[in-house]
N, C-alpha and C positions, 0 to 999 in steps of 0.2 A: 321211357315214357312214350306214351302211344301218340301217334299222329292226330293231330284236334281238327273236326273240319270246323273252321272259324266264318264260315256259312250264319247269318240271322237264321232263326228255325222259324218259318212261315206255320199257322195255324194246321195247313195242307200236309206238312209234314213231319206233324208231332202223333208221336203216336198213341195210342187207346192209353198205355200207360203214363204217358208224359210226357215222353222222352222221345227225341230223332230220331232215325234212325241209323245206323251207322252206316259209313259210307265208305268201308275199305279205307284205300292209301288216298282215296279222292280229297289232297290234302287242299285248300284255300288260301288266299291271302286276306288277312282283313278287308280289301277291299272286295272281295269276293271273286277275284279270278283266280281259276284254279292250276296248280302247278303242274299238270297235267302233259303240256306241251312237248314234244320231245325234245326241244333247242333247249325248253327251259331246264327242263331236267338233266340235259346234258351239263347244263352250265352248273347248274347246282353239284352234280357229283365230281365235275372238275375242280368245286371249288374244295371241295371236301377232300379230294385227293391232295388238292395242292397245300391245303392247309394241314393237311394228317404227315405230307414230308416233310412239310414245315420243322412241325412238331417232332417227329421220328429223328430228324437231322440235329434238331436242339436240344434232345433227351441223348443221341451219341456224343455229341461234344460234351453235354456236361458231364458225363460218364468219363470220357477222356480226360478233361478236368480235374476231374478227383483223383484218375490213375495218375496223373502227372504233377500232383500239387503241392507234390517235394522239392520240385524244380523252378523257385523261383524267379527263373527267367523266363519261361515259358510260361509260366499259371502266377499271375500278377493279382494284387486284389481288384484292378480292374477288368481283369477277364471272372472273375468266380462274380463278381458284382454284373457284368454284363449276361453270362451265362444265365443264369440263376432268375433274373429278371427275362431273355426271350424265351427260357423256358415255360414262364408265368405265363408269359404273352400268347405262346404259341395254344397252351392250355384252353384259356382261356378263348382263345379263336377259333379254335376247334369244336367245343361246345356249343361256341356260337353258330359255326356254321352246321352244324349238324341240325340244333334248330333251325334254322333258316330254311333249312332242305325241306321240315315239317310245316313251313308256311309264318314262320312266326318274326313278325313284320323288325320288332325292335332286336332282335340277336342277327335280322340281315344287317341291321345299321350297325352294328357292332361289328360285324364284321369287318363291312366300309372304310368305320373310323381306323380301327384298328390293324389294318393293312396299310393305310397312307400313314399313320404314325412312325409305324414299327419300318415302312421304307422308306421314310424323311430320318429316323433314328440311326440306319443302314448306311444309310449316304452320306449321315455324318461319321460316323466310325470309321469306314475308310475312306473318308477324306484326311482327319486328321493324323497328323505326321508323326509317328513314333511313342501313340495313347495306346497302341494294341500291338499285339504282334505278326507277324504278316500272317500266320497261318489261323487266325482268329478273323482277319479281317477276307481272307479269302473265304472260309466258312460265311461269314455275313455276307460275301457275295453270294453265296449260292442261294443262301436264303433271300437273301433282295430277290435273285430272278423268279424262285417259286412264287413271293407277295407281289411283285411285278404282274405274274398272272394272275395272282389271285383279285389283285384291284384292278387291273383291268377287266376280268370279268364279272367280277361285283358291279363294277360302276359302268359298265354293258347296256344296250337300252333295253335288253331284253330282260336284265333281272329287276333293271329299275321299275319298269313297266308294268312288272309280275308284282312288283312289291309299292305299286305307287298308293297315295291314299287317294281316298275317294275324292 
């Protein structure tokens, strides 16, 4: 999907045909500042990295999963029910932030949300005493640290700024 400048089109700037004109990657926030910035931009593609390991990390384990899911003690219905569900999540997050990078104000919120969910979800898993197995609960560590960055930098002033309403 192509990048939307989400720019009002001023009468100035519609052309003979009807139409804006196109503006390159010069992508906007609905409120009309554009992401342009280089901090901004850094942040957006760190967020994209950090959510694509996210994601990378919880498409190997649930690969692991499967190879292992003869082994009853190691692959519980609570590890393929956990698996299965942050690989949903991590999808899903992913998408969102990739829009987000194109300017598009409600998949930044999703992002947001769904970084502070998925590390209150994290911090419950391994807190709880013998629901998981340790090498499950170490994986959700690593994953806690990459959503760690990635809600901190979501929740940044600089992306909130970029993505504030008018």
């Amino acid at each position: 999907m192509a990048a939307r400048n989400l720019r009002p089109e001023t009468p100035s700037s519609v052309t003979a045909t009807g139409t804006a004109p196109a503006t390159g990657s010069a992508t906007a926030t609905a409120s009309g500042e554009p992401l342009r910035s280089p901090r901004t931009l850094a942040a957006l593609r760190r967020t994209k990295l950090l959510v694509g390991g996210y994601l990378g990390l919880s498409v190997l384990t649930l690969g692991a999963v499967v190879a292992l899911r003869e082994d009853g003690a190691v692959v519980t219905d609570a590890v393929w029910v956990r698996t299965v569900i942050v690989v949903a999540s991590a999808l899903l997050m992913f998408v969102a932030a990739l829009r987000a990078a194109r300017g598009s104000r409600p998949a930044y919120r999703r992002v947001r949300i769904l970084s502070g969910v998925m590390l209150a979800a994290i911090a419950v898993i391994i807190a709880i005493p013998g629901a998981f197995p340790v090498w499950l609960k170490i994986e959700q560590g690593v994953c806690g640290i990459a959503l760690l960055g990635v809600a901190l930098t979501v929740n940044g002033r600089r992306l909130r700024s970029s993505f504030a309403a008018r």
